[in-house]
N, C-alpha and C positions, 0 to 999 in steps of 0.2 A: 610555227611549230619548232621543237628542236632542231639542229642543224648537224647533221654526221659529215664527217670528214675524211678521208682514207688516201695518206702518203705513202709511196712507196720508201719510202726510206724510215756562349756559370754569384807655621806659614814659612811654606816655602815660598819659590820666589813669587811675590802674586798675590798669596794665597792669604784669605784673611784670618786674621786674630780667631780663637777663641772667644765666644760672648762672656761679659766677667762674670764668674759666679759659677760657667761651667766646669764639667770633670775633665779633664786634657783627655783624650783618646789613647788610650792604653797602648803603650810602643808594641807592647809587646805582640798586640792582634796586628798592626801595623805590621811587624816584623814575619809572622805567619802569612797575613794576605801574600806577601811578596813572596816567600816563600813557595807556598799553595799555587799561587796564578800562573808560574809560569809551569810548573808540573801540571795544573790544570788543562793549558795552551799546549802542549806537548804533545799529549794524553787526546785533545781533541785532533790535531796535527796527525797524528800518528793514526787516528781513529780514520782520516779522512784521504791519509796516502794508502793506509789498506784498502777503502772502498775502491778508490781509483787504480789499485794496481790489482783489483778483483775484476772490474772494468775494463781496462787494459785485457784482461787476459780472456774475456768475451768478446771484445774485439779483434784479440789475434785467433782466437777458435774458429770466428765468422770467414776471415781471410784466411787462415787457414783449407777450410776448405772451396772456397774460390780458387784457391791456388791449384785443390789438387784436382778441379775438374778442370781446371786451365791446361794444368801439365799432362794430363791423360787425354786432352782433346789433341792437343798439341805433339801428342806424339802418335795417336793413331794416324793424325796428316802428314806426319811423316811417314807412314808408313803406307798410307793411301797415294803419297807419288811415285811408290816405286810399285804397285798397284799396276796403277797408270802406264808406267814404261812398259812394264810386260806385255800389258795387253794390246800398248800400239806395236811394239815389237812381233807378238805372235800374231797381230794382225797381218802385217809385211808376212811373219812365211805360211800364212795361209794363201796368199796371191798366185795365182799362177802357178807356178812350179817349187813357189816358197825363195828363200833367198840361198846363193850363191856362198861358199865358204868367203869370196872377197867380197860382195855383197854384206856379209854381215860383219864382218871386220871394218868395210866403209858405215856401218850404221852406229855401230861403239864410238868409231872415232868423228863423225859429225856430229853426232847427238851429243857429243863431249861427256858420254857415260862418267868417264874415270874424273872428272874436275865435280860436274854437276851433281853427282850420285857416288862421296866417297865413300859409302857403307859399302859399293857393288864390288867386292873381292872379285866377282869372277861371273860370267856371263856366256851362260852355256846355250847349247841348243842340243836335243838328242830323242834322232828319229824312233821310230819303232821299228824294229827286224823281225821279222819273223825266223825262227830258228832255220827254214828251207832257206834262207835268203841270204846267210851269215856269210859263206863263203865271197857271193858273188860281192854282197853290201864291202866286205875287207878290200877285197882287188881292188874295187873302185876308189878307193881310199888312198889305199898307195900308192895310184896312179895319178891320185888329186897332182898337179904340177899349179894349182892357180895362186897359191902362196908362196912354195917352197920350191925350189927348181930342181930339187933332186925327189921330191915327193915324199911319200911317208912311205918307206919299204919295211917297215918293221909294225906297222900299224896292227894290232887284233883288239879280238875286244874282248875285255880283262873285267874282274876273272874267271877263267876259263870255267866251262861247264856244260850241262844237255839241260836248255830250257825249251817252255813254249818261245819263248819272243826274247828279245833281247831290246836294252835302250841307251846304247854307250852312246857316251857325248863326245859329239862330232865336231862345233864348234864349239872356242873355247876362248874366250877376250878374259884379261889378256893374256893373250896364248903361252910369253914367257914365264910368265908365273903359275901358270898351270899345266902343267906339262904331263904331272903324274895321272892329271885326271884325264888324260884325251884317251879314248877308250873304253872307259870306264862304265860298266853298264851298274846303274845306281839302283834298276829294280832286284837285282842280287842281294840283295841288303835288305831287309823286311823293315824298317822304318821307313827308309829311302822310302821303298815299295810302297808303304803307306800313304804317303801326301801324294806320293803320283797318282794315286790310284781315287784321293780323295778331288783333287786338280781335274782328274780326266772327266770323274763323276759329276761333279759342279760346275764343270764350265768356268771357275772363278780362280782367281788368283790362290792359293792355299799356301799354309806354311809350315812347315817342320819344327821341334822341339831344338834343341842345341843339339847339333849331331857335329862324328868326329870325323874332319876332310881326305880325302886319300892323298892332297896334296901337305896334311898338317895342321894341325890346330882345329879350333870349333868354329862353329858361325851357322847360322840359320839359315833355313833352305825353303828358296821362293819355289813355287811349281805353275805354270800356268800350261794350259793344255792346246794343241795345235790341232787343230781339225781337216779334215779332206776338205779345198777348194770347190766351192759351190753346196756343201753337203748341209745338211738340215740338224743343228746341235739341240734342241727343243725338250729333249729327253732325255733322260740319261743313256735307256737302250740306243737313242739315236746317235749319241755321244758315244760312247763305246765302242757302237760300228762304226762309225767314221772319224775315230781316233788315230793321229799320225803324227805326233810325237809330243813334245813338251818343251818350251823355252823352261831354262832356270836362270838362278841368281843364288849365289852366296852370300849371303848379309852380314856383316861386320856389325853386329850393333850400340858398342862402345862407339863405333864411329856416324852411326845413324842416330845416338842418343845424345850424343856431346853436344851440351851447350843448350839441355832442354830448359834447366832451369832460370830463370831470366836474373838480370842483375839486379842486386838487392834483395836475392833469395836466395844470395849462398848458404844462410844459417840452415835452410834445409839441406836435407838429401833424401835422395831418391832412388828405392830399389826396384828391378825390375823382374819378373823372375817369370818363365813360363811355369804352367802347372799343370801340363797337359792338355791333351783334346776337349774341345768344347762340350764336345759331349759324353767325354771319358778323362773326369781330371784324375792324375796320378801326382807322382813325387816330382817336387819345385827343381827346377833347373835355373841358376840368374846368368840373366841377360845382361844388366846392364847395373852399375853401381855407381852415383855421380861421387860418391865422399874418393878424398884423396887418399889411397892404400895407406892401412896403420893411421888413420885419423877415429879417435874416440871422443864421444861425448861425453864432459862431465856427470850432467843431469838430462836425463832424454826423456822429452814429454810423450805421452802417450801416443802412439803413432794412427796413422791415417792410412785408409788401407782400403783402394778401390781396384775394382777389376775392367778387365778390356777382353771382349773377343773378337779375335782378329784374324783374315787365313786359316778357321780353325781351329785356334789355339785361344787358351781364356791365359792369359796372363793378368799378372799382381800386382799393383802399385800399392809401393808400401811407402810413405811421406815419415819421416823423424827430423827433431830438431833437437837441440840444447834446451831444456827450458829455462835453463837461467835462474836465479832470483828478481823476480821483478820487483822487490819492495827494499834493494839496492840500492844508496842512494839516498836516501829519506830517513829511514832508521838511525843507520849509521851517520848520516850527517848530524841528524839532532843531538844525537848522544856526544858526537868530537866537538859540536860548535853549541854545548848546553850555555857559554854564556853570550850565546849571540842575542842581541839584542831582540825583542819581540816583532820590533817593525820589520826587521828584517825578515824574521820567520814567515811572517803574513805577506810579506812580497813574496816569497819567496812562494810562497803556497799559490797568491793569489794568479801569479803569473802560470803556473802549471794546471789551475783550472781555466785558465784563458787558454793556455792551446789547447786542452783537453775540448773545451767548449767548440774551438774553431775546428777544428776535429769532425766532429760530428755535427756542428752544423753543415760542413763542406760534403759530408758527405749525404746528409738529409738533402742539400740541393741538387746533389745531382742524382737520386731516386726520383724526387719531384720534373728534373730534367727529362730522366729515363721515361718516366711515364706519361709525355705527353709527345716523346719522340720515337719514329723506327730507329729499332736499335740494327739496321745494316745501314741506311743510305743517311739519318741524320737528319733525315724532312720529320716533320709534323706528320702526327701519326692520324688515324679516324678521330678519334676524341677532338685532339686538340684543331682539326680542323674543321668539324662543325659546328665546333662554339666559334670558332671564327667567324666561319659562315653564317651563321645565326647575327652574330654583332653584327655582320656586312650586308645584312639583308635587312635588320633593323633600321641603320644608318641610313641606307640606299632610299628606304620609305619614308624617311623623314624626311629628305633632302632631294625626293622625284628622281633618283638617278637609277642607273643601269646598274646590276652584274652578272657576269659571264659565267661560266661554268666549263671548264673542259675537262671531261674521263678521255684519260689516255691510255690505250693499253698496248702491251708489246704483242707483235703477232708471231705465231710460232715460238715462244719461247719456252715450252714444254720441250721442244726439240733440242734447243742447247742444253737443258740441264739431263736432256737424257744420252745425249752424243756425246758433250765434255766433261759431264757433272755439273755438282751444286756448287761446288767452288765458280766454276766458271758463269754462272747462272748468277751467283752474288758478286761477281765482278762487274757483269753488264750492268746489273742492277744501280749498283754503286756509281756507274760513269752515265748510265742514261740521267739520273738523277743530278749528277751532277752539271753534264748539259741543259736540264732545263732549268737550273737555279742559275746558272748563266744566259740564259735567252730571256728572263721574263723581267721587267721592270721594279723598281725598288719595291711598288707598295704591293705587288701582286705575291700571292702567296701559292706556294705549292707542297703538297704531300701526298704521302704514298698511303693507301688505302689497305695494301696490301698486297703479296703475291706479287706479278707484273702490272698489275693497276696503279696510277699514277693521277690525281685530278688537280686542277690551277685552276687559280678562285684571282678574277681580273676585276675587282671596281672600277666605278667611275667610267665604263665603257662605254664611247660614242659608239655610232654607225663605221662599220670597218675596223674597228679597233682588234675584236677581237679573230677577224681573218687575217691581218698583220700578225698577232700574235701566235696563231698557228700554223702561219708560216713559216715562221721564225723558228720554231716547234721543229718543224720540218725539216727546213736547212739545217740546223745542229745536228740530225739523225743523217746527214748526205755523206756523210765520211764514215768509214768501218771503227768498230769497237776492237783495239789490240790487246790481248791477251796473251804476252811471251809470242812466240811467233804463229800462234792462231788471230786470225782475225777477222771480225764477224760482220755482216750487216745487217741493220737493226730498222724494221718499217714500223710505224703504229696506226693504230685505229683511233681516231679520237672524234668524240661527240661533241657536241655544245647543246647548251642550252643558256636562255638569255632570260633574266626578271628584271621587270616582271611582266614580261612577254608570255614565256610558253609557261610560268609556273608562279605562283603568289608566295609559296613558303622554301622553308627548305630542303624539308622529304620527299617532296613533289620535283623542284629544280633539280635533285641530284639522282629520282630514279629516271626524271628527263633525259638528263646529260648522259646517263650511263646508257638509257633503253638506245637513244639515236649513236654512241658508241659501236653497240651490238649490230645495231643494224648495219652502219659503216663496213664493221669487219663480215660479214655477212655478203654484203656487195661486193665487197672485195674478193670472195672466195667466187662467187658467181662468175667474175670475170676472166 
């Protein structure tokens, strides 16, 4: 029967006479042909650099827009790590009693905020007061002695006024560059007041339009919301009552946007522009502009133009380039070199439908690639590995021999991508994967099924073979998976099944292998 397994861990010269008695060939049609043929040759030339620079410009359409879903992925993950910081940050002053003003001045500077994250202008934190509170909340402030050894005797919280609550920012990284804003209570300000308000509701990271600083200049405003230790955030009402302040961040985003476009695509540029609330767009605000100040495009191709919601906010991605003359080149060369010889012209053509050709075969192979491989970890996809399995189980019956079958699957790994994300979730991915392309023997094949499923197809397998090879299996998962300084460790469930012992085909061996998988993991949770 199947066998479950559970580890913890790309005449002229030549030319004859005239017959006597014929009419000579009239110079003069002579003199026309030659004429005529190479305007003819021209005319077809020319007929054949417009197709391909019609081409050409179907191929820059296609990449075109690959580019701009590249660059709009590519910058929401930028924006999803500073996501991330907030939210292990406001994890820490949920702790206990929250963090210390030197406590979070040690968390800026080990976490190497200002190197790792230079968009983060400024790195706040700012409690909730209730207006009965304000007095006492001040004293204690200017009595803080844990930074400053004369304390803050001038400390209030600006600007003055009779509210419900108050939420000036109490801590302030880095502190000398923000001086104007220590104090400062940001829900006085009905925009402010808006993302806080939208942050405390959602429990989420949230973000503000371009707003103007009290320390100067503009820049975007993260909000993430701090809750009572131990308290129940499930609801908004629950949220609300057990509201107790908000980490921020001032966002730089010229400085969180530099350098999104990759090299070799400087001919674009890229504008960025808020447009308002996600669910309330108004008038465009830019965030971000790659082109070099007072740089113009001659001819600018029709632009590209996708959107992002993010924090709240639906921002615009607007892609332009130069379009050029693409038919440069070929026109004007014909016309300056009309007496070039014809041989030349047809090399000259012929070599530009050979790259044109190599072109698009190189990219037909790697569709045909794509489609038979996971496009995260590079195995062999289901397709491509049950026609393998198919030939291996043909082969095998021809020649009386064995094969194996192992479903591997990761346990608990619903829980990394829901504690770290899918980033980190596709990192495992990619390193389990590539440990077992390093444990398994030249002829033995492995691919990914899908999701954390993983299955290795062993011919030619004696008796023992294939518990050596999940073994092996084994020991490569005995060391932690690192991720930057997270680091994880990784057990799996894996099945076997063996033909043509517990199965004759190959629908049959693999829902084998998978069912004694299941049961594996199954046993394992029992214990």
């Amino acid at each position: 029967m199947p066998r479950r397994l559970k580890f913890s861990q790309q005449q002229r010269d030549g030319e004859p006479a005239a017959p006597p008695g014929a009419s000579p060939v009239p110079r003069v049609r002579v003199l026309r042909l030659a004429d005529v043929l190479p305007i003819v040759m021209l005319g077809l030339t020319a007929a054949a650099w417009v197709a391909a620079g019609w081409h050409e410009q179907s191929l820059a359409a296609r990449d075109a827009q690959k580019l701009a879903e590249r660059t709009v992925e590519a910058a929401n993950e930028r924006v999803q790590r500073h996501f991330d910081l907030a939210m292990g940050l406001g994890g820490l002053l949920r702790v206990g009693e929250g963090l210390s003003r030197r406590e979070f001045h040690d968390q800026y500077e080990t976490q190497e905020i200002a190197t790792r994250f230079p968009a983060v202008v400024a790195l706040q934190y700012a409690p909730l007061v209730p207006a009965q509170d304000r007095a006492r909340f001040e004293a204690s402030v200017r009595a803080d002695r844990s930074m400053v050894a004369g304390g803050y005797p001038n400390f209030a919280i600006h600007p003055d006024g009779d509210r419900a609550s108050f939420m000036p920012i109490l801590y302030n990284e880095p502190d000398g560059l923000n001086q104007r804003a220590f104090g400062f209570d940001a829900s006085s300000a009905p925009p402010l007041r808006e993302v806080q308000e939208r942050a405390r509701d959602s429990g989420r990271p949230e973000l503000s339009g371009l707003t103007a600083l009290v320390q100067g200049g503009r820049a975007v405003l993260l909000r993430y919301a701090v809750y009572q230790r131990g308290s129940s955030a499930r609801t908004v009402e629950e949220r609300r009552g057990n509201y107790r302040g908000q980490l921020g961040m001032v966002l730089d985003m010229p400085s969180m946007m530099a350098g999104l476009l990759e090299p070799g695509e400087q001919h674009w540029r890229v504008r960025i522009e808020d447009v308002g609330r996600a669910d309330e767009p108004g008038e465009s605000d830019l965030l971000f502009h790659s082109a070099p100040p007072g740089e113009i495009y001659e001819r600018t191709a029709p632009p590209l133009v996708r959107d992002l919601l993010v924090g709240g906010r639906a921002w615009r991605f607007t892609f332009e380039r130069d379009a050029g003359l693409p038919w440069l080149g070929a026109v004007p060369l014909a016309v300056a070199t009309g007496g070039i010889a014809l041989s030349l012209l047809l090399v000259v053509v012929a070599r530009g439908f050979r790259r044109n050709y190599e072109t698009v075969a190189q990219r037909e192979r790697r569709s045909r690639h794509d489609a038979l491989h996971d496009y995260l970890t590079g195995l062999p996809n289901r397709g491509f590995f049950e026609q393998t399995l198919q030939r291996a189980l043909e082969r095998a019956a021809e020649r009386h021999e064995r094969v194996a079958l192992l479903f591997i699957d990761l346990d608990h790994f619903k829980r990394i991508n829901d504690a770290h994300g899918h980033a980190v979730g596709d990192a495992v991915l990619r390193n389990v994967a590539e440990r077992l392309q390093n444990t398994l023997r030249g002829g033995d094949t492995v691919a990914r099924l899908g999701g954390d499923e993983f299955v290795v197809l062993l011919p030619q397998v004696r008796d023992g073979t294939w518990q050596l090879t999940a073994q092996r299996v084994h020991d490569a998962m005995s060391h932690p998976i690192s991720d930057g300084e997270l680091q994880l460790w990784i057990t799996l469930s894996i099945g076997v099944a063996v033909f043509p012992d517990d199965a004759g085909d190959a629908a049959t061996l693999m829902r084998r292998a998978d069912g004694a998988m299941y049961r594996a993991k199954r046993a394992a949770l029992d214990t």
